[in-house]
C-alpha positions in Angstrom: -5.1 24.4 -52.0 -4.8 25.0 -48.0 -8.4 24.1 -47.5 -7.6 20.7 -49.6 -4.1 20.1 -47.2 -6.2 21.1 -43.9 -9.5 18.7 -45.1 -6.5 15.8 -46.1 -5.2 16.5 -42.4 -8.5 16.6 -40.9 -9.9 13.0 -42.8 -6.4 11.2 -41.1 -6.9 12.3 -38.1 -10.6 11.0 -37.8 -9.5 7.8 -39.6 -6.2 7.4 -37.9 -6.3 4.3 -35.3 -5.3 5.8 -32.0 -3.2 3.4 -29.5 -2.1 4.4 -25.8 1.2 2.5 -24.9 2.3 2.2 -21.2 5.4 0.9 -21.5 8.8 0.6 -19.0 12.2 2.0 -19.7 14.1 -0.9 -19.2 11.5 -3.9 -21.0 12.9 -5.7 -24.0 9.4 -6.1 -25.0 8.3 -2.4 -25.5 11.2 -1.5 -27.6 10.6 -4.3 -30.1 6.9 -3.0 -29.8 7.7 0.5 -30.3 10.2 -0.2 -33.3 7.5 -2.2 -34.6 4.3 0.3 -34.7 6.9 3.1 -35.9 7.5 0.6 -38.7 4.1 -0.3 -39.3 3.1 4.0 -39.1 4.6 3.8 -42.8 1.2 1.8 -44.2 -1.1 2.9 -41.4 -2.3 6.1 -40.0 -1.4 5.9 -36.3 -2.0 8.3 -33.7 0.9 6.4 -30.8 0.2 8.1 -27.3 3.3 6.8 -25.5 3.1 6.7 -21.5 6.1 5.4 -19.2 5.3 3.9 -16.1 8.0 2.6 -14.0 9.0 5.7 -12.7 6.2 7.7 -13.5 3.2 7.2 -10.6 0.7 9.0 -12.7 0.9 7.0 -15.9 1.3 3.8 -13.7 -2.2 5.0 -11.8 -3.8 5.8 -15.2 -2.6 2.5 -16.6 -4.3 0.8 -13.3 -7.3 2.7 -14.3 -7.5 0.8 -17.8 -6.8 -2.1 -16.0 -10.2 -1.9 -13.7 -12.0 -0.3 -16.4 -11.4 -4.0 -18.3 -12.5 -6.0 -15.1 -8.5 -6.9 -15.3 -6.2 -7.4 -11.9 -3.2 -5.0 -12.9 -0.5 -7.9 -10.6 -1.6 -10.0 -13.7 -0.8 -7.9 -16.3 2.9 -6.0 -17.4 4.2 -4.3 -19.7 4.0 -3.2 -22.8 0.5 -2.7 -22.5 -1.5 -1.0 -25.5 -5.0 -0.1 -25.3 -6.4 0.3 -29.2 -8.9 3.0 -30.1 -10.1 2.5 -26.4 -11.8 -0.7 -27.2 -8.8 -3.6 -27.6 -6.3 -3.8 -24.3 -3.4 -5.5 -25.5 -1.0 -7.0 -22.6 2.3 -8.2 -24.2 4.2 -8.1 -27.1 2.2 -9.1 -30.8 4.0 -10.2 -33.7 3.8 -8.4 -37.0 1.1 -10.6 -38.5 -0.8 -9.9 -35.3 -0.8 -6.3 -35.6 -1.5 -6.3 -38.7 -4.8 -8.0 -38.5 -5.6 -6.0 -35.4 -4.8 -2.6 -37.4 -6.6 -4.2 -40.8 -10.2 -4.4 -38.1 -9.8 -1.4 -36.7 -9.8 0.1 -40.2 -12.7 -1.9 -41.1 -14.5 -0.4 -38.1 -14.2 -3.6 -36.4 -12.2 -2.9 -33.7 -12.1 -6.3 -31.5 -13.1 -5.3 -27.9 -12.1 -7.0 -24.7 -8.6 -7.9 -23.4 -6.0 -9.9 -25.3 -3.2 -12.0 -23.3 -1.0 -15.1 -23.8 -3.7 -16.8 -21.4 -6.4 -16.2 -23.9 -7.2 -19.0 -25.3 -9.6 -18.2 -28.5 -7.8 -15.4 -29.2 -5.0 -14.7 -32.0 -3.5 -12.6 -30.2 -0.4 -14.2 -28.3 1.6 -11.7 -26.4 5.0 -11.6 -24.2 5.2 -9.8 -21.4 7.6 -8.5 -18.7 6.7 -7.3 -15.2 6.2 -4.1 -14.2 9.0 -2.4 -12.8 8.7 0.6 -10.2 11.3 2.9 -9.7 9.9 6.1 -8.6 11.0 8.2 -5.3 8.1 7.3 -3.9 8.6 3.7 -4.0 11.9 4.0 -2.9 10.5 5.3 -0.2 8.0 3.1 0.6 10.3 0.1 2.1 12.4 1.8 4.1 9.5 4.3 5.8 7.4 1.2 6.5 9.9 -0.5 8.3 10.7 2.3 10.2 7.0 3.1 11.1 5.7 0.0 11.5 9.2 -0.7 14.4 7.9 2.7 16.3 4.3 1.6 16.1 5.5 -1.9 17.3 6.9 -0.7 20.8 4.0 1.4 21.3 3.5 1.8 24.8 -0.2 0.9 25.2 0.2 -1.9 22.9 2.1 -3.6 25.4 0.3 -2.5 28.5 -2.8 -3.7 26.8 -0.8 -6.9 26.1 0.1 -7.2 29.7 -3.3 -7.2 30.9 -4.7 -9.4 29.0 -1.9 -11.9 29.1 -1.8 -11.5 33.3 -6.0 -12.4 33.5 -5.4 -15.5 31.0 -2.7 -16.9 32.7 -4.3 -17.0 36.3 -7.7 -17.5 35.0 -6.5 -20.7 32.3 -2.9 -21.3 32.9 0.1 -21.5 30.5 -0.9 -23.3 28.0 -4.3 -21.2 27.9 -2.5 -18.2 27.9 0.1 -18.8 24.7 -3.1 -19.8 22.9 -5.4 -16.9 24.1 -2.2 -14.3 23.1 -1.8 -15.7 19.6 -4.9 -15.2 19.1 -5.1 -11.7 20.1 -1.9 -11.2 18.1 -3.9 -12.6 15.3 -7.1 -11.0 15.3 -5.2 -7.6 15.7 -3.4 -8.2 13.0 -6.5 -9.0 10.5 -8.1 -5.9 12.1 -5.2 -3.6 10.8 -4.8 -5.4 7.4 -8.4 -4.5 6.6 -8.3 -1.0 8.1 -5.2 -0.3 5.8 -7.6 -1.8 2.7 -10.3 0.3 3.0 -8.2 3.4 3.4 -6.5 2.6 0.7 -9.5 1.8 -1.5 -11.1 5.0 -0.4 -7.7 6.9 -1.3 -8.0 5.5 -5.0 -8.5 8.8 -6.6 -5.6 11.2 -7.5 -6.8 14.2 -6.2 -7.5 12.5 -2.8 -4.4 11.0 -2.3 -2.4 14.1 -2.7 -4.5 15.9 -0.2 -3.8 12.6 2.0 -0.3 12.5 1.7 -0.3 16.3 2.3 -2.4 15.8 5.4 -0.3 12.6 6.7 2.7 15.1 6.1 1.5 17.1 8.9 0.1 14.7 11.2 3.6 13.2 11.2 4.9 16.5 12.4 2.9 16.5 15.2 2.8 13.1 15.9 6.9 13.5 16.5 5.9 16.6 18.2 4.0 15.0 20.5 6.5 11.5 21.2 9.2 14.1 21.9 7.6 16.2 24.6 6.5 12.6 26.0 10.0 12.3 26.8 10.6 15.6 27.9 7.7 16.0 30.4 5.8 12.7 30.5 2.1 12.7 31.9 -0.1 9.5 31.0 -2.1 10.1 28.2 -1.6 14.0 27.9 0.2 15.5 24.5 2.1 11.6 23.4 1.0 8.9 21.5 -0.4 6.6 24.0 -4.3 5.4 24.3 -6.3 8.5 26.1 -6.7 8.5 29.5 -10.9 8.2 29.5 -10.5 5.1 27.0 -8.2 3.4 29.4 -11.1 2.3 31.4 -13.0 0.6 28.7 -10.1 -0.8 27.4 -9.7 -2.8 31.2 -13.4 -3.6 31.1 -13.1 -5.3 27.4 -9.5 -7.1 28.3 -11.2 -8.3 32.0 -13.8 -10.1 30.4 -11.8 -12.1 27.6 -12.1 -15.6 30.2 -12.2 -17.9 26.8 -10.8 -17.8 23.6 -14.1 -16.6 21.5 -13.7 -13.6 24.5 -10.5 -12.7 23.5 -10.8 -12.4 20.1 -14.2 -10.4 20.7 -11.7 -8.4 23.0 -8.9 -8.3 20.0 -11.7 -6.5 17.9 -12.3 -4.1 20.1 -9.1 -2.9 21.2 -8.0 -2.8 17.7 -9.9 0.2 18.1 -9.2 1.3 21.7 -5.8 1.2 19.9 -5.9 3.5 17.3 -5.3 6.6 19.0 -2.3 5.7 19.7 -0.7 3.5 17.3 -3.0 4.9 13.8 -0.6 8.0 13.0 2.5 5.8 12.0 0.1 3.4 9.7 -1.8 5.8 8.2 1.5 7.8 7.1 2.8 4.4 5.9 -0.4 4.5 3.9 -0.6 7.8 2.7 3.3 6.7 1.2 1.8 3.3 -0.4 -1.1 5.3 -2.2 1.5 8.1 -3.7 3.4 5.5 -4.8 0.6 3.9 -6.6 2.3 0.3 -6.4 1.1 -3.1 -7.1 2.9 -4.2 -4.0 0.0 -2.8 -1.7 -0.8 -6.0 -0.1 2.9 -7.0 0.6 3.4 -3.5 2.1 0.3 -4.2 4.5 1.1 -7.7 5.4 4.9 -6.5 6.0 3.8 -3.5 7.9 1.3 -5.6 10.3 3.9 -8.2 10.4 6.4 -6.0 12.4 3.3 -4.4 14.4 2.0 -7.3 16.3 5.6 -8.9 16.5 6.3 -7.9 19.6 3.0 -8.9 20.8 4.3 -13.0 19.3 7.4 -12.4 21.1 6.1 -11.4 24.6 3.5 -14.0 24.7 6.1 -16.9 23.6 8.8 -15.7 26.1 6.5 -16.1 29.4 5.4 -19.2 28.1 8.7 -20.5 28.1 9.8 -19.1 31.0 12.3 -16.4 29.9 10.2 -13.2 31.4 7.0 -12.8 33.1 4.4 -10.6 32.8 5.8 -8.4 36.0 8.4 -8.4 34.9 7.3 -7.3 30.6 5.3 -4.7 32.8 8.2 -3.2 34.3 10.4 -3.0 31.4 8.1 -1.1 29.7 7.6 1.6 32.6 11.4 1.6 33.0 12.0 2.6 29.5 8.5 4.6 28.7 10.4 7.4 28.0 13.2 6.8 26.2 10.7 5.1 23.9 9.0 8.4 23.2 12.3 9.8 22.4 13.2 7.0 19.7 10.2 7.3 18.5 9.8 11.2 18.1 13.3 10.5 16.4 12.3 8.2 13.5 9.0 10.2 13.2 10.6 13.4 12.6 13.2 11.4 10.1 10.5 10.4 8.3 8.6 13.9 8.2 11.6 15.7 6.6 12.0 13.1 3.8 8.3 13.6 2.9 8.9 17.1 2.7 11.6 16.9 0.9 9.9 14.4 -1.7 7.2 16.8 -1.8 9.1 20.0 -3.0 11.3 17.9 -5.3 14.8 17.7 -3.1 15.1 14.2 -4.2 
């Protein structure tokens, strides 16, 4: 009689119709979807693998995975979403009827394949859907760090003393008017250049394990970084032990700027100290990126644009103000040598701010 019970068992598990549902706490749709399946479970064998993910990163990264695996953009998609026997991705909520027929194949062995969304138009399969919402402590985290790096990494010091330069040659070389053009330029070139650096990292960072060991990493950079902005106010050399551009890159950086006489030159020049750049204005970004890829959020590319929004800012401002006659480029150039390091001391500040609330994330404090 056991042997009977345990074949029974074993013949409804192989035959039972497995279905994965990612689903968020707070969508209408996936409770009428869950009451719905647990209904149908009556008449059907059902294996239901239920997966939250609006505050849970993981399932919200593994649900991302389906997404990809389908050829589907996830910022298109929502919750509920239900993949069926790992061949039928269902995005939105089905009727009864719908279900039914999708259970009815899959019993038949004929399992539809592919996805199925209110914007298929051959399909049966007609779906609501609501967005997917992301609450984890990550995410929280995500807005408020960003802003916070992306203002340090804006008042960078060699950002603006690059700025300087290159603003001071245009405007004898080409005038005013040559200028504003030639600094908008930069500022836009820059700006593209960091938007695409943060891409790639973040495309690279795509698996699990490799984002944990980033964030870990980013974790201790930040210490030091804050470290190092600190002692910059404390006992400020040029280019030793704070984030500013190295002193033997300094030169190249002149040469690069010197030669930008035309508006092709300067944004050859933007390119390349995009990269002169990095040494000294990198560590806040890439901690700002290591927080977007723990997060695992579909708002990536706002978090970029928002972040490189705030960067070159300053670079917008300064340009439009000695056009208009409110500074000059003295007079940018002093400011920024008056106030070098009480910069380094903000800066250390926030940094530091930022390090213990990763820390704290990481061991579970909030």
């Amino acid at each position: 009689m056991k042997r009977l019970l345990f074949a029974l068992l074993l013949l409804s598990s192989v035959f039972a119709i497995q279905i994965i549902d990612y689903y968020g706490s707070t969508c209408p749709h996936c409770s009428s979807t869950k009451a719905l399946l647990a209904e149908l479970g009556s008449e059907y064998e059902i294996e239901l693998i239920e997966k939250e993910v609006s505050s849970n990163a993981e399932n919200r990264a593994e649900m991302f995975g389906v997404y990809k695996e389908f050829g589907q953009d996830p910022s298109k998609g929502g919750v509920p979403t239900l993949l069926v026997d790992g061949k039928a991705l269902i995005i939105g909520e089905l009727t009864e009827e719908q279900w039914r027929n999708l259970l009815d194949d899959c019993l038949d062995g004929e399992c539809p394949e592919g996805i199925f969304t209110k914007n298929t138009i051959d399909s049966v399969y007609v779906p609501d859907v609501s967005p997917i919402e992301e609450t984890d402590e990550f995410q929280a985290l995500t807005l408020w760090g960003l802003v916070a790096a992306a203002v340090v990494d804006s008042i960078n010091p060699c950002t603006i003393a690059v700025m300087v330069m290159l603003l001071s040659i245009i405007l004898i070389s080409g005038g005013r008017k040559q200028m504003l053009l030639a600094g908008f330029v930069f500022t836009a070139v820059i700006f593209v250049c960091y938007v695409l650096l943060g891409l790639g990292i973040l495309h690279v960072m795509g698996d699990p394990m490799l984002t944990d060991i980033f964030f870990k990493a980013a974790t201790v950079g930040l210490f030091i970084l804050a470290a190092m902005e600190i002692n910059g106010y404390l006992s400020y050399k040029p280019g030793f032990f704070s984030v500013e551009m190295p002193m033997w890159l300094r030169p190249h950086a002149k040469k690069v700027i010197e030669k930008a006489s035309s508006i092709p030159g300067v944004a050859v020049a933007a390119v390349f100290c995009s990269l002169f750049l990095l040494p000294c204005s990198s560590g806040p970004y890439l901690v700002v990126l290591a927080i977007i890829s723990k997060a695992v959020t579909l708002n990536s590319m706002f978090y970029l644009m928002l972040y490189n929004l705030i960067f070159v800012f300053p670079m917008f401002l300064i340009t439009s103000a000695i056009y208009f006659g409110y500074t000059t480029v003295e007079k940018v150039g002093e400011t920024k040598e008056k106030y070098l390091r009480q910069i380094h001391l903000v800066s250390g500040i926030v940094l530091f701010l930022l390090f213990l609330y990763m820390v704290s994330l990481q061991l579970g404090l909030f």
